[in-house]
TITITI-163611 format. One record per atom (N, C-alpha, C): residue in one letter; atom name; y, z, x. Coordinates in steps of 0.001 Angstrom, whole numbers, plus 524288, in hexadecimal, padded with zeros to 5 digits. Atoms other than C-alpha are relative to their C-alpha. Last residue first. Layout:
<pafis>
<pafi><resn>A</resn><name>CA</name><v>Y</v><w>Z</w><u>X</u></pafi>
...
</pafis>
This chain:
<pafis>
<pafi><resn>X</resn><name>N</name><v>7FBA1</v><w>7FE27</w><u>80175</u></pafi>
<pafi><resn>X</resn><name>CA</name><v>F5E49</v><w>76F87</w><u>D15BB</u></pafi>
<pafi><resn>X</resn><name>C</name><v>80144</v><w>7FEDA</w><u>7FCFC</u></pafi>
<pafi><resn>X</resn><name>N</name><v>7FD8F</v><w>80298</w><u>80230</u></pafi>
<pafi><resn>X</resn><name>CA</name><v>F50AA</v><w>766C4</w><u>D194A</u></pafi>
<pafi><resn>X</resn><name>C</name><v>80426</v><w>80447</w><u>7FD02</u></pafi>
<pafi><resn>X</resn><name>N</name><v>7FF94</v><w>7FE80</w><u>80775</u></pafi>
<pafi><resn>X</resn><name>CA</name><v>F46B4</v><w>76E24</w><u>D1FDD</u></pafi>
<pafi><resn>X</resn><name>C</name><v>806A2</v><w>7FCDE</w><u>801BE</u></pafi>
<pafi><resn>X</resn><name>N</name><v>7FD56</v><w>7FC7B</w><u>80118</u></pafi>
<pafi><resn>X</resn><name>CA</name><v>F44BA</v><w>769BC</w><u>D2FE3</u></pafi>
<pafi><resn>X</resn><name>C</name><v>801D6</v><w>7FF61</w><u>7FB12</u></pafi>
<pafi><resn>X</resn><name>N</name><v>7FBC8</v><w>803EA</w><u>803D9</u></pafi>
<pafi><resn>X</resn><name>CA</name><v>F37CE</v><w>766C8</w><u>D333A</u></pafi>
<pafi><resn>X</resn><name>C</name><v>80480</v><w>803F1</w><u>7FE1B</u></pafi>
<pafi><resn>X</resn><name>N</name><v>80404</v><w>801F5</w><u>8053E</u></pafi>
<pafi><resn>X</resn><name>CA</name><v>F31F4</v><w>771BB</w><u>D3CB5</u></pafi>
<pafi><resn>X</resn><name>C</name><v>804EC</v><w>7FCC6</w><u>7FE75</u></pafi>
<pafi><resn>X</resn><name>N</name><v>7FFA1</v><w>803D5</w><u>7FEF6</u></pafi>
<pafi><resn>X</resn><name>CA</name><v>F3609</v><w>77475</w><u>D4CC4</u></pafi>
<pafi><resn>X</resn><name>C</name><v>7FED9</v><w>7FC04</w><u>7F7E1</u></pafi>
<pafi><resn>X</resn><name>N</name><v>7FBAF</v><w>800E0</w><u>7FD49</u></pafi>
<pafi><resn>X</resn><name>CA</name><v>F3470</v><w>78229</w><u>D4FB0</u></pafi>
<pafi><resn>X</resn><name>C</name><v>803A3</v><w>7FAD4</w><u>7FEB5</u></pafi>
<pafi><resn>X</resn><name>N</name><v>7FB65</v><w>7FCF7</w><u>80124</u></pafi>
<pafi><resn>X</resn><name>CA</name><v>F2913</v><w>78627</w><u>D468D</u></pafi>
<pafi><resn>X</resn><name>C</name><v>80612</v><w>7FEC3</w><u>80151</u></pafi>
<pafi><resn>X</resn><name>N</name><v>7FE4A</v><w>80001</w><u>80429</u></pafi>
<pafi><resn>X</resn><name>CA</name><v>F234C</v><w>77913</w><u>D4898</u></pafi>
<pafi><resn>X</resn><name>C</name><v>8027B</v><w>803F9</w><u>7FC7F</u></pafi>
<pafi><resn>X</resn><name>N</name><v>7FD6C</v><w>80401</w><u>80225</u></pafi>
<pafi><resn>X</resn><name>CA</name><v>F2409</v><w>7782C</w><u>D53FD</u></pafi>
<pafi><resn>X</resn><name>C</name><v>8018A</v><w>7FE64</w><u>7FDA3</u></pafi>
<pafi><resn>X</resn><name>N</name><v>7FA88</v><w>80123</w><u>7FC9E</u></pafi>
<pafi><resn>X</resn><name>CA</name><v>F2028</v><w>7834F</w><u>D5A37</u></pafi>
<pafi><resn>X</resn><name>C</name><v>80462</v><w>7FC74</w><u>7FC7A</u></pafi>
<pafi><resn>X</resn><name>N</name><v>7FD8D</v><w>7FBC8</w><u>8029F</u></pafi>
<pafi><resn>X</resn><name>CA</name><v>F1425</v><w>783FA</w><u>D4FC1</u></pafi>
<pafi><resn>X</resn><name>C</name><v>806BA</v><w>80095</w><u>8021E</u></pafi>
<pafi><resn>X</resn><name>N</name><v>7FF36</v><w>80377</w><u>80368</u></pafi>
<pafi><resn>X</resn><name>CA</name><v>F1056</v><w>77634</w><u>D5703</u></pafi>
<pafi><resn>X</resn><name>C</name><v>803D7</v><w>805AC</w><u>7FCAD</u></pafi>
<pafi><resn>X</resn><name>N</name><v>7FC03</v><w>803DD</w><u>7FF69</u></pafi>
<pafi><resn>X</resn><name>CA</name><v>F12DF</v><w>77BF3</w><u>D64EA</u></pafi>
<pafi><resn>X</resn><name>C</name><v>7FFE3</v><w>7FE98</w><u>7F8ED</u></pafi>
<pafi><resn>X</resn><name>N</name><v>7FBDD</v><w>7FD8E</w><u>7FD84</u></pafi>
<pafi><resn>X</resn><name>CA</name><v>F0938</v><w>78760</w><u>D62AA</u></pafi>
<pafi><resn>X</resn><name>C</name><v>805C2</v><w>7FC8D</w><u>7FEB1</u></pafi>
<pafi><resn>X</resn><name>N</name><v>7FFA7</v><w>7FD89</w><u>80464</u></pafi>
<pafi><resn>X</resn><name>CA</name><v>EFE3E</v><w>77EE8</w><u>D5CAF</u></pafi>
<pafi><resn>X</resn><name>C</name><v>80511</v><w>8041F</w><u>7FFC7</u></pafi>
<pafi><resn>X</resn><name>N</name><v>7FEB4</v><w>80359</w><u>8041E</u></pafi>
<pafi><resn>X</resn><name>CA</name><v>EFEAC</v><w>775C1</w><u>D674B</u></pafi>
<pafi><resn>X</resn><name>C</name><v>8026E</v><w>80441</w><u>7FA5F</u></pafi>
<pafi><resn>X</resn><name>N</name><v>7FB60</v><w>7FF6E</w><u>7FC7F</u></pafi>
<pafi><resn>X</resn><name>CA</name><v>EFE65</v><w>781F4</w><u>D724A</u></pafi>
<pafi><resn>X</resn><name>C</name><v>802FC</v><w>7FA36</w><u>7FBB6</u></pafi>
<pafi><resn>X</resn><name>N</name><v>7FC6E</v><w>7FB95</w><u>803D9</u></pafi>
<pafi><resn>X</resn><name>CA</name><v>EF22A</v><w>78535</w><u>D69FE</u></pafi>
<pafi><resn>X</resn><name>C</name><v>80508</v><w>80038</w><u>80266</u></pafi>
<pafi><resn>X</resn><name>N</name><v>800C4</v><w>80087</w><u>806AA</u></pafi>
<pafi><resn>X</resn><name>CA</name><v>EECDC</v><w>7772E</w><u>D6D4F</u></pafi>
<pafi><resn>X</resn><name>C</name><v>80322</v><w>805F4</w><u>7FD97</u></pafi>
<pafi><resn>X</resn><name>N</name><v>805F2</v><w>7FCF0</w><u>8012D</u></pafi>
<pafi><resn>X</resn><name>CA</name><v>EF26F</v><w>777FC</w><u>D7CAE</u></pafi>
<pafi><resn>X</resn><name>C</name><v>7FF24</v><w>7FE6A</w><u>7F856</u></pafi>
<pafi><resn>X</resn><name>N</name><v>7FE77</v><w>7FB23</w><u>80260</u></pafi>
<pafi><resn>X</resn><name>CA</name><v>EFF85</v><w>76EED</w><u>D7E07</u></pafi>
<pafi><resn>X</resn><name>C</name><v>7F99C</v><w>7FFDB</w><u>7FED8</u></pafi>
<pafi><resn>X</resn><name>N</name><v>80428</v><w>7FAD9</w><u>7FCCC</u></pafi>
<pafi><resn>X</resn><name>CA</name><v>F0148</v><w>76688</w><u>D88CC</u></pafi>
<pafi><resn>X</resn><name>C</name><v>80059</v><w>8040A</w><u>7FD7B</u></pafi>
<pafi><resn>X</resn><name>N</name><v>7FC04</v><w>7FBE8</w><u>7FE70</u></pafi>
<pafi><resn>X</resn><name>CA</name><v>F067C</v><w>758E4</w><u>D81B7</u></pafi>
<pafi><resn>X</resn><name>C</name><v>7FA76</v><w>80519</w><u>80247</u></pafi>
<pafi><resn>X</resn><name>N</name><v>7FF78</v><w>7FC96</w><u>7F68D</u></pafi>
<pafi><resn>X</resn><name>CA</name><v>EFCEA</v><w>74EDC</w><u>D8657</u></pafi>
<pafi><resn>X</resn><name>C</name><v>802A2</v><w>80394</w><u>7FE2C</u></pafi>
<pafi><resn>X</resn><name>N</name><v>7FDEB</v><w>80250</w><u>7FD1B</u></pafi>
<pafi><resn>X</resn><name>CA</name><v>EFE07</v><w>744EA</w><u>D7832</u></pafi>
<pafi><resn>X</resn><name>C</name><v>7FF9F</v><w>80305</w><u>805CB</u></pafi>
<pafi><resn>X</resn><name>N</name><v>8050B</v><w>80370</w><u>7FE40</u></pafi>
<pafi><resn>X</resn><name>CA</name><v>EF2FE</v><w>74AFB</w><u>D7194</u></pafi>
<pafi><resn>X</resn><name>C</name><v>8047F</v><w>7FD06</w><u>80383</u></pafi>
<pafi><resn>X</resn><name>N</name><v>80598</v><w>7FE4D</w><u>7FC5C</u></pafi>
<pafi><resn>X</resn><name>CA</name><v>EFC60</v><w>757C5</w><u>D729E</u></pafi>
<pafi><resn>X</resn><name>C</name><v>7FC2E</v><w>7FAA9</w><u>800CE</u></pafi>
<pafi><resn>X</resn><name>N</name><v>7FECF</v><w>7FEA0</w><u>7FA3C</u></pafi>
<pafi><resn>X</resn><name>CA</name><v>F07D5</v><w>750A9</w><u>D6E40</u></pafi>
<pafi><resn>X</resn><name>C</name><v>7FB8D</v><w>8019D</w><u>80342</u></pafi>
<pafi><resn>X</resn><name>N</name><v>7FF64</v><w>80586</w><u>7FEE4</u></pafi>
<pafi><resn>X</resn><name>CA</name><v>F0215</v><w>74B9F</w><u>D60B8</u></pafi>
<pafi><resn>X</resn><name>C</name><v>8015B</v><w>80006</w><u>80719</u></pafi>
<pafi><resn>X</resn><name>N</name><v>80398</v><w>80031</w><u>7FE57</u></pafi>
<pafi><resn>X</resn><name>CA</name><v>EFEE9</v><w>759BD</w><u>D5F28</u></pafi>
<pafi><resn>X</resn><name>C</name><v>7FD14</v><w>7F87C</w><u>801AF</u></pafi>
<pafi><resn>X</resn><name>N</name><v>8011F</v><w>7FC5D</w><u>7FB12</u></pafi>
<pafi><resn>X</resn><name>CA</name><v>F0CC6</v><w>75D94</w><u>D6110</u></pafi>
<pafi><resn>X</resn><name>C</name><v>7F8F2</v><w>7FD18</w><u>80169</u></pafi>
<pafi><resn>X</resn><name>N</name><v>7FC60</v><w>8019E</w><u>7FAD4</u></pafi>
<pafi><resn>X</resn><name>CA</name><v>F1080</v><w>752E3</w><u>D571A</u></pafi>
<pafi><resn>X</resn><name>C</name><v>7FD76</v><w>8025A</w><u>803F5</u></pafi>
<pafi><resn>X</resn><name>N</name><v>80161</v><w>80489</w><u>7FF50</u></pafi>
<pafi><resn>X</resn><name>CA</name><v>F069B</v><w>755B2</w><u>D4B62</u></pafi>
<pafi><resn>X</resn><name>C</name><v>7FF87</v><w>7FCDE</w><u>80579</u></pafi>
<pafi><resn>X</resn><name>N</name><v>80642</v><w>80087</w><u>7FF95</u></pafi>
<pafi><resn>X</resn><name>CA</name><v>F07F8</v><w>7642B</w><u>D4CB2</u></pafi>
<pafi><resn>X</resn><name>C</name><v>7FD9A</v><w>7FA37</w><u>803B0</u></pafi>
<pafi><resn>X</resn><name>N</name><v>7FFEC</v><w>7FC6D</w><u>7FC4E</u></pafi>
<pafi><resn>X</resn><name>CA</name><v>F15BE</v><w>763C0</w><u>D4B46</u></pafi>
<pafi><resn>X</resn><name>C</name><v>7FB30</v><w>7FD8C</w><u>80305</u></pafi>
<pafi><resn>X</resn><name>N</name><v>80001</v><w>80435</w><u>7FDB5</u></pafi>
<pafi><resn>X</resn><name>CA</name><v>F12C6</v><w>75987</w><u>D3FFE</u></pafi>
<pafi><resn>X</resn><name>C</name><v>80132</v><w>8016B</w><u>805AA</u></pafi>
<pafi><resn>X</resn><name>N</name><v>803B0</v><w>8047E</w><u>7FE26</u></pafi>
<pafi><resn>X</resn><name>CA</name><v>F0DFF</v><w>7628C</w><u>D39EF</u></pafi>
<pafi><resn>X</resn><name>C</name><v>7FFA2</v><w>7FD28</w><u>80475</u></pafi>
<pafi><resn>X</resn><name>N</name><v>80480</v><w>800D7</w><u>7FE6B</u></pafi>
<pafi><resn>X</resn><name>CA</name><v>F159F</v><w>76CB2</w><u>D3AD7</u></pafi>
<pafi><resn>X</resn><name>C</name><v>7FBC2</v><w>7FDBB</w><u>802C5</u></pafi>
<pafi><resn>X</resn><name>N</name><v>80574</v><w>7FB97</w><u>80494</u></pafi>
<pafi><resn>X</resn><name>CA</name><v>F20AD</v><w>76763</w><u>D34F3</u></pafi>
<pafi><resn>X</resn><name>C</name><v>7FD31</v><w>8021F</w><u>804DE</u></pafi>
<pafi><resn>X</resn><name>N</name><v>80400</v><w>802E3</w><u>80164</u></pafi>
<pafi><resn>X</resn><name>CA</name><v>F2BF6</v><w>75F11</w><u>D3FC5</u></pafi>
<pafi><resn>X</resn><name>C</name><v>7FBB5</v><w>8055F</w><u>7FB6A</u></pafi>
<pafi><resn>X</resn><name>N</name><v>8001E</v><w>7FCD5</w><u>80399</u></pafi>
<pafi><resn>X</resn><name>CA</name><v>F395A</v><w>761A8</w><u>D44C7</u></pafi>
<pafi><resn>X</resn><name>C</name><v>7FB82</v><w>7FF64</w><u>7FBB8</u></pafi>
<pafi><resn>X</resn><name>N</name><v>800AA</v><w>80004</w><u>802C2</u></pafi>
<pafi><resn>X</resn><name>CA</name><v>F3B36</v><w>75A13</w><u>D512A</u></pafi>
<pafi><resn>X</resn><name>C</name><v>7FD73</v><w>80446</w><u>7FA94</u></pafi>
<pafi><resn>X</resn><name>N</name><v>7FCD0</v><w>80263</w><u>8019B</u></pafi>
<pafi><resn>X</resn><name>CA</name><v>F46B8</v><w>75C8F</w><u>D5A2E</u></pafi>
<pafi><resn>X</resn><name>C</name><v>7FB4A</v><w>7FC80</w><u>7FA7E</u></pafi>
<pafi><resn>X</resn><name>N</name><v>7FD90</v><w>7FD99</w><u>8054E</u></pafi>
<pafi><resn>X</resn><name>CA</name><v>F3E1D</v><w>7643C</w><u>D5F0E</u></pafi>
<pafi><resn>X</resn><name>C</name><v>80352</v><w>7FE6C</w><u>7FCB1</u></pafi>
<pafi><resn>X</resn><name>N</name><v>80375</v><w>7FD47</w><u>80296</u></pafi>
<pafi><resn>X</resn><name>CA</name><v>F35A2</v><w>75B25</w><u>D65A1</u></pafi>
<pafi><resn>X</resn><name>C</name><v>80165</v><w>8046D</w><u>7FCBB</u></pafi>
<pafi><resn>X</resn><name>N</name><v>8027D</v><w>80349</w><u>80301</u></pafi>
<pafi><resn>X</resn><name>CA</name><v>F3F3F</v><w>75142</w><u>D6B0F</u></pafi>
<pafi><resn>X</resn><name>C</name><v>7FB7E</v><w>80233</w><u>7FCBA</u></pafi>
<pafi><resn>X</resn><name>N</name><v>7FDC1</v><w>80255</w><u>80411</u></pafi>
<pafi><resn>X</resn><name>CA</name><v>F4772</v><w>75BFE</w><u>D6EDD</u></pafi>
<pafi><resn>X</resn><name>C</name><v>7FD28</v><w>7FCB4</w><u>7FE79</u></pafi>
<pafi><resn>X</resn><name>N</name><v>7FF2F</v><w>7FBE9</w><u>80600</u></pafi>
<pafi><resn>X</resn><name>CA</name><v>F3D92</v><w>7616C</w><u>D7618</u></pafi>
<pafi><resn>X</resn><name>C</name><v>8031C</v><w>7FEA0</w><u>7FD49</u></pafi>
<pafi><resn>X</resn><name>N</name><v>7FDDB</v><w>7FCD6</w><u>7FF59</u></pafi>
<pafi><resn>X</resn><name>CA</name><v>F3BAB</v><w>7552D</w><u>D80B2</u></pafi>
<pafi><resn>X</resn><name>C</name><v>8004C</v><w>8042C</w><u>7FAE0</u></pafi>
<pafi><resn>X</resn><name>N</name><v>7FACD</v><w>7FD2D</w><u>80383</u></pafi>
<pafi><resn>X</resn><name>CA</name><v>F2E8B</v><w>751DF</w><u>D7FE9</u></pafi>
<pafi><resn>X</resn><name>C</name><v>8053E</v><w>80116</w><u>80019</u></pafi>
<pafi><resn>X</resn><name>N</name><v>80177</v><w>806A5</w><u>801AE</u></pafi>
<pafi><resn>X</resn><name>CA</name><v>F21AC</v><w>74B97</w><u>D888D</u></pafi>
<pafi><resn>X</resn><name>C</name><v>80639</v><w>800EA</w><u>7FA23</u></pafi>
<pafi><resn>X</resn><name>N</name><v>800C8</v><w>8037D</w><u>7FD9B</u></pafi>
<pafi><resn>X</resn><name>CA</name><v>F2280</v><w>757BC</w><u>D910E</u></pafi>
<pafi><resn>X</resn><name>C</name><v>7FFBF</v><w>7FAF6</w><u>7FF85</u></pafi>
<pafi><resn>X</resn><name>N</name><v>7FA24</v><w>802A5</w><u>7FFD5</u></pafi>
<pafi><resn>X</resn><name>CA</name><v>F2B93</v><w>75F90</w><u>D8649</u></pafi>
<pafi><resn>X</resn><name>C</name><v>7FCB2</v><w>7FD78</w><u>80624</u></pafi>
<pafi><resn>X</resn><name>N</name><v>7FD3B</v><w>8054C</w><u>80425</u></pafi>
<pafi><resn>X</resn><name>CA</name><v>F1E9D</v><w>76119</w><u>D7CA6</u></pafi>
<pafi><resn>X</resn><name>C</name><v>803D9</v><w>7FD93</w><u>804D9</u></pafi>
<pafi><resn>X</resn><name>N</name><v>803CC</v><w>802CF</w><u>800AB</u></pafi>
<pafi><resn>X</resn><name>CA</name><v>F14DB</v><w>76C3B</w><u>D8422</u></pafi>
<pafi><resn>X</resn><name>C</name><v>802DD</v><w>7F9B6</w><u>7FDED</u></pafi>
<pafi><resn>X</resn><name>N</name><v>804D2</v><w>802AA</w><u>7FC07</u></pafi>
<pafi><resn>X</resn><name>CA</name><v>F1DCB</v><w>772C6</w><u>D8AE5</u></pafi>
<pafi><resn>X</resn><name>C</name><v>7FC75</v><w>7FC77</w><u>7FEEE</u></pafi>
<pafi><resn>X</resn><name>N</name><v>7FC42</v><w>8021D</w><u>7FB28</u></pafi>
<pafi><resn>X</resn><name>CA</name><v>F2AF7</v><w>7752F</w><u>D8297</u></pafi>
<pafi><resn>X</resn><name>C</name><v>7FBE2</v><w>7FDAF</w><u>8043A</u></pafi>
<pafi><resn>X</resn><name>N</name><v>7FCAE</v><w>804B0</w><u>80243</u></pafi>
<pafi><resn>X</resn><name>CA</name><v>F22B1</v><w>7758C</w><u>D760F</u></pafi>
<pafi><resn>X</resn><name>C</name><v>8031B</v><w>7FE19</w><u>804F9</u></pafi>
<pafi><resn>X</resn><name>N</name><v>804C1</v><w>804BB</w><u>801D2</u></pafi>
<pafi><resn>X</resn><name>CA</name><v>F181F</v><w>77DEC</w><u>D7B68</u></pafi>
<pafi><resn>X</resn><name>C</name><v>803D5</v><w>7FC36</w><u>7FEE1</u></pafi>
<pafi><resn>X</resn><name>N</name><v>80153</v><w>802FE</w><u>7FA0D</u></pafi>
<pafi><resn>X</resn><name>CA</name><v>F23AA</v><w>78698</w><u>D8152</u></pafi>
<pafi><resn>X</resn><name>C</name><v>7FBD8</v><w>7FBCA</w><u>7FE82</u></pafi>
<pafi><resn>X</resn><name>N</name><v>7FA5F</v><w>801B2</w><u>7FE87</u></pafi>
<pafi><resn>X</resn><name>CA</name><v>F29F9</v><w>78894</w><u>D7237</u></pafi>
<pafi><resn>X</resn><name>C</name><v>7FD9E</v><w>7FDDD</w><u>8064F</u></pafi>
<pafi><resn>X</resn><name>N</name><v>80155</v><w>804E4</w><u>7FCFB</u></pafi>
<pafi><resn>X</resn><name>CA</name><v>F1CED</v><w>7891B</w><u>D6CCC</u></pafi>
<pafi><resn>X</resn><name>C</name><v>804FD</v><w>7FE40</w><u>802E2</u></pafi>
<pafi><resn>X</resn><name>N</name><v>80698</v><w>7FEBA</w><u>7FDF3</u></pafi>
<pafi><resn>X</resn><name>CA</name><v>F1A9F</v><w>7974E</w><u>D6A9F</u></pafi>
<pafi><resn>X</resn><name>C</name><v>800AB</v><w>7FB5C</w><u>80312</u></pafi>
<pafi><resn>X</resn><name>N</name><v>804E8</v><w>7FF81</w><u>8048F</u></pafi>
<pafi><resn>X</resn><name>CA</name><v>F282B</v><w>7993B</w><u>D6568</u></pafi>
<pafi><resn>X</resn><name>C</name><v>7FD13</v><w>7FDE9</w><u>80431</u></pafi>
<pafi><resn>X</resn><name>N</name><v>80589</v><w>7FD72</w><u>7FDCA</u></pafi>
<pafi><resn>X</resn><name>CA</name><v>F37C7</v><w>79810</w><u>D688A</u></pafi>
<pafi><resn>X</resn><name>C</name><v>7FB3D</v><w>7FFB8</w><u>7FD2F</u></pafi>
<pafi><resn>X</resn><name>N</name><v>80027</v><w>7F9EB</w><u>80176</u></pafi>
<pafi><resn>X</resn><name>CA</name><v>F4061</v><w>78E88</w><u>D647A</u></pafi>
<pafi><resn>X</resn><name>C</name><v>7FB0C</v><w>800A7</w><u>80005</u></pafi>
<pafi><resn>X</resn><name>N</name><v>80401</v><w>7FE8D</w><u>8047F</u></pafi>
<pafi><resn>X</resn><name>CA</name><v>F4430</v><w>7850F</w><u>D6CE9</u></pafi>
<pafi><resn>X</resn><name>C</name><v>800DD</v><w>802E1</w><u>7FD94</u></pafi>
<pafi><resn>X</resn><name>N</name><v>7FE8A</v><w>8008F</w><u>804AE</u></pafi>
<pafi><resn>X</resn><name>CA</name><v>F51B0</v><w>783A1</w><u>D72B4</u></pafi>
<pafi><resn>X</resn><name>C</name><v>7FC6C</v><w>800CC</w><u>7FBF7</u></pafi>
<pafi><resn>X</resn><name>N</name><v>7FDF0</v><w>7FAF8</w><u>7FFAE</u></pafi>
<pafi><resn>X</resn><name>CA</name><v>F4E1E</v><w>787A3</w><u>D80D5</u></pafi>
<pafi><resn>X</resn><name>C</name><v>80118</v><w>80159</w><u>7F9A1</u></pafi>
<pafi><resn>X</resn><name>N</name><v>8047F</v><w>7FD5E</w><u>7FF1C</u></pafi>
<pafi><resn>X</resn><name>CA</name><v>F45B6</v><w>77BA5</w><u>D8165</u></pafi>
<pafi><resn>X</resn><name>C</name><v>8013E</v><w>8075F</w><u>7FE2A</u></pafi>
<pafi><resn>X</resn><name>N</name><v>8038B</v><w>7FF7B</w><u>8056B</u></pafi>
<pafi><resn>X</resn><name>CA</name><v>F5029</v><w>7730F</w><u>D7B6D</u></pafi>
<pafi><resn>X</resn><name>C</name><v>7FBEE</v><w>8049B</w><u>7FF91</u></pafi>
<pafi><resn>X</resn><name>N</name><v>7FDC9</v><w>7FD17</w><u>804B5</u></pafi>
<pafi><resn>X</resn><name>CA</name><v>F5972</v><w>777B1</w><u>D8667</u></pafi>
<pafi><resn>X</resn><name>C</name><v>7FD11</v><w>80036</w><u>7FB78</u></pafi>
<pafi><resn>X</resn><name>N</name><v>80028</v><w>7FA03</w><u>7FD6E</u></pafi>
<pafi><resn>X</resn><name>CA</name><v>F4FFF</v><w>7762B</w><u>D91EF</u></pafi>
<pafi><resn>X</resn><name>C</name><v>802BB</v><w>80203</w><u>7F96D</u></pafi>
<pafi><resn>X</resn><name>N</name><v>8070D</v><w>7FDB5</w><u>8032D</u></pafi>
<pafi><resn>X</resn><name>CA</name><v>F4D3C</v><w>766FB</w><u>D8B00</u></pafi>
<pafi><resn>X</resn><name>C</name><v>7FFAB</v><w>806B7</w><u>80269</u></pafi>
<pafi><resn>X</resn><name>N</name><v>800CC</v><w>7FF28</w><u>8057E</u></pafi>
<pafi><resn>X</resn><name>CA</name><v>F5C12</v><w>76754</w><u>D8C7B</u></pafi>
<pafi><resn>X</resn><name>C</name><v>7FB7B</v><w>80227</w><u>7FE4F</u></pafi>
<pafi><resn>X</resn><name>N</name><v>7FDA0</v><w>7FC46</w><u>80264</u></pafi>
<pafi><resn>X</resn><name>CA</name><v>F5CBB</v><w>76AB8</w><u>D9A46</u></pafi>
<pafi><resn>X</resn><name>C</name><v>7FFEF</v><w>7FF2A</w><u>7FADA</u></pafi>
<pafi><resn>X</resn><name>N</name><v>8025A</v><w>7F9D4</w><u>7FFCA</u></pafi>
<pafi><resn>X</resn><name>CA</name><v>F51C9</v><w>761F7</w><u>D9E05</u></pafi>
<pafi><resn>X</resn><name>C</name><v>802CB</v><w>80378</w><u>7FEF2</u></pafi>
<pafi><resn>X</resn><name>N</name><v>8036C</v><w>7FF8A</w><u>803CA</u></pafi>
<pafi><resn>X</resn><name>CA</name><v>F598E</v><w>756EE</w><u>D9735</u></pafi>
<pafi><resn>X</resn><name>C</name><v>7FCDA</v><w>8048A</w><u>80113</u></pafi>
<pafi><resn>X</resn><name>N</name><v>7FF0F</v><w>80037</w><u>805E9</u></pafi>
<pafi><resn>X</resn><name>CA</name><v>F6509</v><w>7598A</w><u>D9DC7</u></pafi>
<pafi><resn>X</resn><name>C</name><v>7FCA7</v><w>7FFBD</w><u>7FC21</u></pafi>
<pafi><resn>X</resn><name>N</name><v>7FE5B</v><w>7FA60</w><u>802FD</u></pafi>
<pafi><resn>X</resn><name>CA</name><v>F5ED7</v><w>75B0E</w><u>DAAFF</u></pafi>
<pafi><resn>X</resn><name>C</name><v>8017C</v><w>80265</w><u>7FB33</u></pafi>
<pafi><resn>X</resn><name>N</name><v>8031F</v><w>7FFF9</w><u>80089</u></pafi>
<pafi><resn>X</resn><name>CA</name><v>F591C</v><w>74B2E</w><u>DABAE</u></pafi>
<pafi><resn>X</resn><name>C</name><v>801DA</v><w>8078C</w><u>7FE52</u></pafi>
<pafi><resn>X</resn><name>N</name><v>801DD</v><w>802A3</w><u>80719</u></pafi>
<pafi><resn>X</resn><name>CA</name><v>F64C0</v><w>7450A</w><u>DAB7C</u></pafi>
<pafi><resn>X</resn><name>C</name><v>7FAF7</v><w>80384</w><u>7FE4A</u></pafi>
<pafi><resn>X</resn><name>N</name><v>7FBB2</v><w>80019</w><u>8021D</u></pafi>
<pafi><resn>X</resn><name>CA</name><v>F6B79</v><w>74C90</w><u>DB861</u></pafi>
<pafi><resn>X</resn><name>C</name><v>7FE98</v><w>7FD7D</w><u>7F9CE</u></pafi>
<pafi><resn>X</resn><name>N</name><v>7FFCC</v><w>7FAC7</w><u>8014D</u></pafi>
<pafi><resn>X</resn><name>CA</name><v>F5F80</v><w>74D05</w><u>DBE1B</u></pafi>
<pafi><resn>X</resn><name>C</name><v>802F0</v><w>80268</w><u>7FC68</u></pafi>
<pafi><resn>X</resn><name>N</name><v>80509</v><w>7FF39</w><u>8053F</u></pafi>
<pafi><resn>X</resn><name>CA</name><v>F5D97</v><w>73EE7</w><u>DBDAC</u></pafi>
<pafi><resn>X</resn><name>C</name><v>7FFF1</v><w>80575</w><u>7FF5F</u></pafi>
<pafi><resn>X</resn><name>N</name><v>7FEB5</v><w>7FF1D</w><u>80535</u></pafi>
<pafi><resn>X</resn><name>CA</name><v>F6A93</v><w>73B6F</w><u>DC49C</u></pafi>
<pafi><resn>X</resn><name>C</name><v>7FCED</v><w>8049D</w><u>7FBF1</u></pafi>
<pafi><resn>X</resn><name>N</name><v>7FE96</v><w>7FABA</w><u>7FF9E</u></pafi>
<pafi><resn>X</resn><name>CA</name><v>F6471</v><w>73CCF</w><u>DD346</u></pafi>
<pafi><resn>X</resn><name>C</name><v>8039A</v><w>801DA</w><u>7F9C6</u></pafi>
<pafi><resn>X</resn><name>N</name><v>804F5</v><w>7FBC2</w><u>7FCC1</u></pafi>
<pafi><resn>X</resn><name>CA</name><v>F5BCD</v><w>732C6</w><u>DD093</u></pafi>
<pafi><resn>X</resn><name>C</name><v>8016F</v><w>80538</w><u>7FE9D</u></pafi>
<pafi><resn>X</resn><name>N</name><v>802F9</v><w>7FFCA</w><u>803A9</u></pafi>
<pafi><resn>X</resn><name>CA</name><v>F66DA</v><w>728F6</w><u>DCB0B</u></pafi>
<pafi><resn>X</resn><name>C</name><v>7FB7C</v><w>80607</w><u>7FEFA</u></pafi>
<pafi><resn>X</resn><name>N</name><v>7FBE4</v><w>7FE09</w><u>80319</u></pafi>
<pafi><resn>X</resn><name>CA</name><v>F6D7A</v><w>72BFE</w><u>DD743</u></pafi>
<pafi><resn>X</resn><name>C</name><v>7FE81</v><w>800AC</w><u>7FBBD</u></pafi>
<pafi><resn>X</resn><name>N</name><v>8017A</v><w>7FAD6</w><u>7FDE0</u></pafi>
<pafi><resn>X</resn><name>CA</name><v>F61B1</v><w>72898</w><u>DDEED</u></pafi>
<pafi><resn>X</resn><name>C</name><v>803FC</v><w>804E5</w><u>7FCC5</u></pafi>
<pafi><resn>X</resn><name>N</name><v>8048A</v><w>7FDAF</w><u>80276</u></pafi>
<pafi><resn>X</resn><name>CA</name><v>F6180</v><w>71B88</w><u>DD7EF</u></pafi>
<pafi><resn>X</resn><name>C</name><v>7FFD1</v><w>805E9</w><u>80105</u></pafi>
</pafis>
């Protein structure tokens, strides 16, 4: 077991170095720390940029988070959603 124990560092660094890399990977703007603070406690960031969403439904989501506990102020909502949806919008058809 103790071996096991002493493994977990060794599994557990790789992902904090990635979620370091995603973080570094943003792109910049108002909500870039709102997004890394207020979302990646119940989040990793790839699972949140990795979607590509309107507006709306921006909106919809984030404020679906807030009644859920996330820790974002009301104009610290309004911040993150613009974030998001500049950074992050449906993607047009080529």
């Amino acid at each position: 077991m103790k071996k096991l124990v002493g493994l977990v560092p060794f599994f557990i660094a790789p992902l904090f170095i990635a979620s370091l890399a995603w973080a570094q990977d943003l792109p910049e703007g108002d909500g870039k720390k709102l997004l890394q603070q207020g979302c990646t406690g119940c989040h990793d960031l790839d699972v949140i940029v990795s979607q590509r969403l309107p507006k709306e439904r921006w909106q919809s989501l984030v404020q679906d988070m807030v009644d859920r506990g996330a820790p974002l102020k009301e104009d610290e909502v309004k911040i993150l959603i613009e974030y998001l949806a500049k950074s992050f919008p449906p993607e047009t058809n080529k």
